[in-house]
RODO-291756 format. One record per atom (N, C-alpha, C, CB): residue in three letters; x, y, z. Coordinates in steps of 0.001 Angstrom, whole numbers. Glycine has a CB too. Layout:
// RODO-291756
pt res: ALA; c1: X; c2: Y; c3: Z
...
//
This chain:
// RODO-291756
pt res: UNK; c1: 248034; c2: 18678; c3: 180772
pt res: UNK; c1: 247745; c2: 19460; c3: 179585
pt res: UNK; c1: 247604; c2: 20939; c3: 179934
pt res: UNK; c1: 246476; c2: 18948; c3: 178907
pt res: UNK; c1: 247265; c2: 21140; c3: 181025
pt res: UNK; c1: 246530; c2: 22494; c3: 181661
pt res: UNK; c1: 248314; c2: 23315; c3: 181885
pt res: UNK; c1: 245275; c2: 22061; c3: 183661
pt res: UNK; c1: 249346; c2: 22575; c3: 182116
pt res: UNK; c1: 250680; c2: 22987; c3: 182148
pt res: UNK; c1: 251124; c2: 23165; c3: 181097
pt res: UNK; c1: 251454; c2: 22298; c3: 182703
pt res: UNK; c1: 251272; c2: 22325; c3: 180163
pt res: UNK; c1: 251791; c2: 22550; c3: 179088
pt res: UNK; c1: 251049; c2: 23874; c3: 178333
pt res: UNK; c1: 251756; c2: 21269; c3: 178387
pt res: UNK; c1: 249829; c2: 24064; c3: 178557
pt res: UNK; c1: 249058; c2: 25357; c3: 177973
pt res: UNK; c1: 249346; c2: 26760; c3: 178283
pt res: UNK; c1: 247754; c2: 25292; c3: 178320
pt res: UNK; c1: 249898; c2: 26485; c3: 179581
pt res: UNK; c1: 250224; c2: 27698; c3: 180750
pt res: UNK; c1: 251209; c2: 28130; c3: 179979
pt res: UNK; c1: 250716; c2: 27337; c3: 182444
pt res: UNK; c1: 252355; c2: 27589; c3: 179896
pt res: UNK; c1: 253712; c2: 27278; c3: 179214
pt res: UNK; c1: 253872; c2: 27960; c3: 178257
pt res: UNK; c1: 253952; c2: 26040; c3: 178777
pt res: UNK; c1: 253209; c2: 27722; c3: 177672
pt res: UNK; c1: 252998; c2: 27931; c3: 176119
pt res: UNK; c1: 252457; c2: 29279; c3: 175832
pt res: UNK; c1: 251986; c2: 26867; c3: 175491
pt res: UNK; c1: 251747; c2: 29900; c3: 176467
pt res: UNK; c1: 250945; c2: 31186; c3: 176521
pt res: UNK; c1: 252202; c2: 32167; c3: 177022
pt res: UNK; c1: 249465; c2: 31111; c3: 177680
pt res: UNK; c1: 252514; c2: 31608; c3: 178585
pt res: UNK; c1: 253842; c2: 32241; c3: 178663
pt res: UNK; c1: 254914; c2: 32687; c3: 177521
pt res: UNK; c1: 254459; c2: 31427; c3: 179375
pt res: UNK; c1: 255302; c2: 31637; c3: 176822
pt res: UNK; c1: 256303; c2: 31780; c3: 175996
pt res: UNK; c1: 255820; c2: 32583; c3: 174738
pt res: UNK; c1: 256850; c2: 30460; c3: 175699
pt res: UNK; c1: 254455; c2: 32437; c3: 174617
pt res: UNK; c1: 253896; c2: 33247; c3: 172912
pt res: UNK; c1: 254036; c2: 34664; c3: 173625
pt res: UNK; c1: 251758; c2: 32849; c3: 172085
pt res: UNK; c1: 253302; c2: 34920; c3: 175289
pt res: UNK; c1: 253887; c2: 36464; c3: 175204
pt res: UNK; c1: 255245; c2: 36757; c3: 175452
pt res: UNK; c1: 253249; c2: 37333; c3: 176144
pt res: UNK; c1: 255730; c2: 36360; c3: 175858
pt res: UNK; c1: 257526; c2: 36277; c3: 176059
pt res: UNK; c1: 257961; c2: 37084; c3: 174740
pt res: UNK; c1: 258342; c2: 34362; c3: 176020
pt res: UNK; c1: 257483; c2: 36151; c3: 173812
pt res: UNK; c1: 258122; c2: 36003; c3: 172508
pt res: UNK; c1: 256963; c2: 37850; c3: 171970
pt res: UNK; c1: 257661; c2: 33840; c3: 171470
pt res: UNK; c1: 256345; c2: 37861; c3: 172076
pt res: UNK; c1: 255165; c2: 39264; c3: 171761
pt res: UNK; c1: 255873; c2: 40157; c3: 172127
pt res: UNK; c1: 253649; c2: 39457; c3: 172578
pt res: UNK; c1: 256419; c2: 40232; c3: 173524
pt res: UNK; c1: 257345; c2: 41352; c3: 173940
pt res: UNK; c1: 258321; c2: 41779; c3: 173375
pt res: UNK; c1: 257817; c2: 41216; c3: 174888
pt res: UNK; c1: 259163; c2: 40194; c3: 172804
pt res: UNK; c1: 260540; c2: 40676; c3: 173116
pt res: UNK; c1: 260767; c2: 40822; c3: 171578
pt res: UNK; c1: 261659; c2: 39594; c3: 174071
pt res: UNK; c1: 260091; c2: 40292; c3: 170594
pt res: UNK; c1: 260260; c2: 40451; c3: 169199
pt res: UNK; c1: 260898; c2: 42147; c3: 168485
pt res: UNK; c1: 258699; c2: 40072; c3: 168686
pt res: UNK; c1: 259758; c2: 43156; c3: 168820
pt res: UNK; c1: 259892; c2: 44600; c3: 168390
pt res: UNK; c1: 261279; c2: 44633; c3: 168778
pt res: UNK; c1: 258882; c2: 45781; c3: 169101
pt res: UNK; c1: 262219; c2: 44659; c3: 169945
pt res: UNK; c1: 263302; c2: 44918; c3: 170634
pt res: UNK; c1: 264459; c2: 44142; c3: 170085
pt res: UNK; c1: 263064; c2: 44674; c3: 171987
pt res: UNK; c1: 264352; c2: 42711; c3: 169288
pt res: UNK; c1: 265007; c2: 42348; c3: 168557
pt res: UNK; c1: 265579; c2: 42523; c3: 167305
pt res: UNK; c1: 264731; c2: 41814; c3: 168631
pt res: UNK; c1: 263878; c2: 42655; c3: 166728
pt res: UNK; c1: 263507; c2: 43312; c3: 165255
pt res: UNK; c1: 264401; c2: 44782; c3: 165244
pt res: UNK; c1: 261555; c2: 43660; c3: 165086
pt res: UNK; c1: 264318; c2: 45730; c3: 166180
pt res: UNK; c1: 264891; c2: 47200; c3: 166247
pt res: UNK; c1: 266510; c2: 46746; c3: 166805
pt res: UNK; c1: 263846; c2: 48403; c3: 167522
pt res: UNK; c1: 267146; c2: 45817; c3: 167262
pt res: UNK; c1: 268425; c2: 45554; c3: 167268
pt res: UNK; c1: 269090; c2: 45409; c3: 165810
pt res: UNK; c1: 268569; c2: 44395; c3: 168066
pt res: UNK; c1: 268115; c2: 44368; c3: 164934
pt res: UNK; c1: 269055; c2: 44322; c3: 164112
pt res: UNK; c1: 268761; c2: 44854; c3: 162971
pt res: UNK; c1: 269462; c2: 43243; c3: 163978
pt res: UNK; c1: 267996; c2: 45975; c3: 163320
pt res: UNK; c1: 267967; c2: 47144; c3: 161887
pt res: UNK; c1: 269166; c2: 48007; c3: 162606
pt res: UNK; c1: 266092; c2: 48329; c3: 161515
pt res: UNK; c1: 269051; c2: 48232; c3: 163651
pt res: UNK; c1: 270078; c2: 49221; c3: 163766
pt res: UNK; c1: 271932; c2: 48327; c3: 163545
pt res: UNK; c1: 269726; c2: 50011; c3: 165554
pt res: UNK; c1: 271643; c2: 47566; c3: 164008
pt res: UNK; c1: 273120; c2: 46613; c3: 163745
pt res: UNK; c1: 273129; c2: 46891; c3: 161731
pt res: UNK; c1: 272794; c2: 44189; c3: 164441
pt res: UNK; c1: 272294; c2: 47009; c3: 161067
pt res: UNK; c1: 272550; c2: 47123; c3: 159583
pt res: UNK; c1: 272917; c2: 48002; c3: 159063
pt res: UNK; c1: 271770; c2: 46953; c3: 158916
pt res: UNK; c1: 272164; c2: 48926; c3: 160440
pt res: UNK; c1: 272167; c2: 50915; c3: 159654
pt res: UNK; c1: 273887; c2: 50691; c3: 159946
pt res: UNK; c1: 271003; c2: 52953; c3: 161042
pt res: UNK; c1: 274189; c2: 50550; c3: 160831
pt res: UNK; c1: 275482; c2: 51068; c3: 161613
pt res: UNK; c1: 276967; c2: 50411; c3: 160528
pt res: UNK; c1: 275441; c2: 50224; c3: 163586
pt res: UNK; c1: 276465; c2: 48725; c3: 159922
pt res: UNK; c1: 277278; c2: 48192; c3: 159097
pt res: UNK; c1: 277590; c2: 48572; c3: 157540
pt res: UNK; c1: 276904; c2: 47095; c3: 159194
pt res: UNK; c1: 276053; c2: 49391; c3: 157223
pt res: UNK; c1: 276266; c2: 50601; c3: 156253
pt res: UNK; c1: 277023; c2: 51102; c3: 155691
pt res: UNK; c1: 276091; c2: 51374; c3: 156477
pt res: UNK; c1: 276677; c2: 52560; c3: 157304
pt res: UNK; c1: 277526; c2: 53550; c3: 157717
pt res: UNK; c1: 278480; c2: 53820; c3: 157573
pt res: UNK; c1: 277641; c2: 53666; c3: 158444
pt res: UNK; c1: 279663; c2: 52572; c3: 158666
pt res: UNK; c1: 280837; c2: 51994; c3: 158009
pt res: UNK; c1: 281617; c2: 51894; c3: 157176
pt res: UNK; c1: 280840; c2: 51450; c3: 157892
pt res: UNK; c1: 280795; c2: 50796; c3: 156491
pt res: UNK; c1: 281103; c2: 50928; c3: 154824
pt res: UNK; c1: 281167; c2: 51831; c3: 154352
pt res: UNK; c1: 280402; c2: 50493; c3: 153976
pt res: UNK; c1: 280342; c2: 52813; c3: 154164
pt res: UNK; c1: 280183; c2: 54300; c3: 153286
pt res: UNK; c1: 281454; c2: 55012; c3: 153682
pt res: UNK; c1: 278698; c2: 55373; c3: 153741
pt res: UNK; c1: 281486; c2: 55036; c3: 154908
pt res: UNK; c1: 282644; c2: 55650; c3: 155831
pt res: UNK; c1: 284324; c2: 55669; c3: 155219
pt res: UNK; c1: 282623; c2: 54672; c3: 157276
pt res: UNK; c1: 284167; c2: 53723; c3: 154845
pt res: UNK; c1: 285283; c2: 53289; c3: 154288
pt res: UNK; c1: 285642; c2: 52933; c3: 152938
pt res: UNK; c1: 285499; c2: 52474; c3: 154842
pt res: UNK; c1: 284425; c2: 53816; c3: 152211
pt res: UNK; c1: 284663; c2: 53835; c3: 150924
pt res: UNK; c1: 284592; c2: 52985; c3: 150338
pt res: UNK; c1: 285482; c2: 54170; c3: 150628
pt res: UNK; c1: 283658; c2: 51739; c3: 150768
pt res: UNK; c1: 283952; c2: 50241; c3: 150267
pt res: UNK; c1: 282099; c2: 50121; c3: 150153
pt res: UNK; c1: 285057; c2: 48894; c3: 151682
pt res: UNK; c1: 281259; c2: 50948; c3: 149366
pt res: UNK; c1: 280096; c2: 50766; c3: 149131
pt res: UNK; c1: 279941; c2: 50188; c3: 148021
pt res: UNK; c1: 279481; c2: 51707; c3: 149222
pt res: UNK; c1: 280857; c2: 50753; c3: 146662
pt res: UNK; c1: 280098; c2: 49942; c3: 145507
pt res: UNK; c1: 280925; c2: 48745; c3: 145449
pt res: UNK; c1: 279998; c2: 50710; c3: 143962
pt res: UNK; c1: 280759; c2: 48298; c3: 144539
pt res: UNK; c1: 281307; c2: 46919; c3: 144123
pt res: UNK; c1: 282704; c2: 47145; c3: 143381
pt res: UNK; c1: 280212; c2: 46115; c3: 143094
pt res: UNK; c1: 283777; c2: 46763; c3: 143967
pt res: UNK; c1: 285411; c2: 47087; c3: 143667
pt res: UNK; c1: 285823; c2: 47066; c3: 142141
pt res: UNK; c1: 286408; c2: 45903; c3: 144421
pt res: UNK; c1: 286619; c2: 48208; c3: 141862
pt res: UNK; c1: 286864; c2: 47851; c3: 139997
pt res: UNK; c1: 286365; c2: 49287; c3: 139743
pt res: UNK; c1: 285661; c2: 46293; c3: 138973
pt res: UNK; c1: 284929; c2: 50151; c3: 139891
pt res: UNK; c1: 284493; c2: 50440; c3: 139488
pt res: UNK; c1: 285322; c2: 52169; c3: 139418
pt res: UNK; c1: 283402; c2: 49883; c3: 139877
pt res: UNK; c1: 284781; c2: 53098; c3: 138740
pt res: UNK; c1: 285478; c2: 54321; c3: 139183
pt res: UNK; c1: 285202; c2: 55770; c3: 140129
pt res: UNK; c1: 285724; c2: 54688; c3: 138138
pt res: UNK; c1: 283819; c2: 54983; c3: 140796
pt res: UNK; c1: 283016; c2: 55754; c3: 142352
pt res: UNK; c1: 283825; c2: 55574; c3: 143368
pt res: UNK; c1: 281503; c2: 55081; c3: 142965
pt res: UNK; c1: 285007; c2: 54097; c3: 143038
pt res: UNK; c1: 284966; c2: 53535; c3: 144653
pt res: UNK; c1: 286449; c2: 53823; c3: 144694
pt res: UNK; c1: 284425; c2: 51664; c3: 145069
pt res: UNK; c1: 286900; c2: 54540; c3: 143444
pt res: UNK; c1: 288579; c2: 55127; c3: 143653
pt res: UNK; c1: 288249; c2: 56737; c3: 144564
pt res: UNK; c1: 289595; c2: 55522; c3: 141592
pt res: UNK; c1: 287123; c2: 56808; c3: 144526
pt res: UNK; c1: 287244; c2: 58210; c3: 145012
pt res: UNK; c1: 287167; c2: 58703; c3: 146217
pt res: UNK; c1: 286508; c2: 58847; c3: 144539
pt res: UNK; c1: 287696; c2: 59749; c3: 146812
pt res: UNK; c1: 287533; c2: 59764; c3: 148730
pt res: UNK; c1: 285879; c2: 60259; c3: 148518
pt res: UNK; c1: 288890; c2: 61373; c3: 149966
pt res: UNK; c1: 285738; c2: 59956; c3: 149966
pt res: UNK; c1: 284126; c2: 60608; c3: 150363
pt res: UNK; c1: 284407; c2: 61504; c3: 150965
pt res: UNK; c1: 283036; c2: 59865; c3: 151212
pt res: UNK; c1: 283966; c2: 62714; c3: 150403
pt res: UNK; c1: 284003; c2: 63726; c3: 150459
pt res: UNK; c1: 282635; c2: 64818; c3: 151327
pt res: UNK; c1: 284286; c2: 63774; c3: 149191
pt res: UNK; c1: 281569; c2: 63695; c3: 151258
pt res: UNK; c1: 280729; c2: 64524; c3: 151645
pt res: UNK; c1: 280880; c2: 64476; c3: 153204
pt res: UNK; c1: 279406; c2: 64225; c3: 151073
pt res: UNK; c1: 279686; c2: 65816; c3: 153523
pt res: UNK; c1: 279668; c2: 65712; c3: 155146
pt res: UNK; c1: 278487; c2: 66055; c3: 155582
pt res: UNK; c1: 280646; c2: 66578; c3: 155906
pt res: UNK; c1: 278287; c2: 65680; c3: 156939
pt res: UNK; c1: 277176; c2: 65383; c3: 157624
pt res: UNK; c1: 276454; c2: 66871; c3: 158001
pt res: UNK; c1: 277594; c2: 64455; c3: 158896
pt res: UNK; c1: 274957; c2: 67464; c3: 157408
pt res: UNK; c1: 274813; c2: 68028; c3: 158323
pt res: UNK; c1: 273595; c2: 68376; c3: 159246
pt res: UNK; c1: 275273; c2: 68731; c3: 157973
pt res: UNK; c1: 273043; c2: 68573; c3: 160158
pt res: UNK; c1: 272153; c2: 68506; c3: 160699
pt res: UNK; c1: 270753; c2: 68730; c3: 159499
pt res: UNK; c1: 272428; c2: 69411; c3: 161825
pt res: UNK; c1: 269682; c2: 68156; c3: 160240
pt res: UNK; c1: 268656; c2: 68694; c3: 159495
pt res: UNK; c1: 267890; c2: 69721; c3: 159523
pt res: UNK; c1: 268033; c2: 68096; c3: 159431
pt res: UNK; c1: 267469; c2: 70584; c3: 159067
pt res: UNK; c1: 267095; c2: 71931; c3: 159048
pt res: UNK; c1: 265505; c2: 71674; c3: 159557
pt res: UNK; c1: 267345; c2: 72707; c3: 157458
pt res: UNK; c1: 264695; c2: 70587; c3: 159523
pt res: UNK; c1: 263631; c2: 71303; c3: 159661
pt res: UNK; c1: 263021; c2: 70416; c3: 161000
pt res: UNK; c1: 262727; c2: 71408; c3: 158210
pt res: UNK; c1: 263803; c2: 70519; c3: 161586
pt res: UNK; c1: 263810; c2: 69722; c3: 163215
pt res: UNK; c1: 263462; c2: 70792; c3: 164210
pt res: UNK; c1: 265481; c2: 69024; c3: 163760
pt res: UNK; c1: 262572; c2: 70018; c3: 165114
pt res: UNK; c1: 261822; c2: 71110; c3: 166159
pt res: UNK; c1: 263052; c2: 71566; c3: 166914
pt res: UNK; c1: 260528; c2: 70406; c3: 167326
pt res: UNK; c1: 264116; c2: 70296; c3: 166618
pt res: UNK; c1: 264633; c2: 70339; c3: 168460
pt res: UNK; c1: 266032; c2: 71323; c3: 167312
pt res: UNK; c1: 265254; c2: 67984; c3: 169865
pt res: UNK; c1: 266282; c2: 72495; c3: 168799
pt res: UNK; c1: 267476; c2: 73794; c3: 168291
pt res: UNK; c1: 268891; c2: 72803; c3: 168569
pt res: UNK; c1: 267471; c2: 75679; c3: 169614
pt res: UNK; c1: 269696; c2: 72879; c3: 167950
pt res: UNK; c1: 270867; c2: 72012; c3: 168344
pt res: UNK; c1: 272379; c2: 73162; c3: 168368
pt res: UNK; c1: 270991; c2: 70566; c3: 167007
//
């Protein structure tokens, strides 16, 4: 019993660690499948008359960031 407990503690922190690092994989795997999309003009739902149009906008830094780029 004293093994199986060991085991088990092991694996709950295993699992404590590695969760955040998973959890932050697959937000970023969503941001990125987005992105994509937006990218490829395939955001709204097809038919409509947003999604005949090019994307036009563009990216630009943010202005009120410490870091000088």
């Amino acid at each position: 019993m004293n093994t199986f407990l060991s085991y088990l503690s092991i694996a709950v922190l295993f699992t404590l660690v590695l969760l955040p690092a998973l959890v932050g994989a697959a937000r970023e795997r969503r941001i990125d499948r987005r992105l994509r999309e937006a990218e490829r003009g395939h955001a709204g739902p097809p038919g409509t008359a947003d999604a005949a149009r090019p994307v036009t906008a563009t990216r630009r830094p943010y202005a009120g960031s410490w870091a000088r780029t």
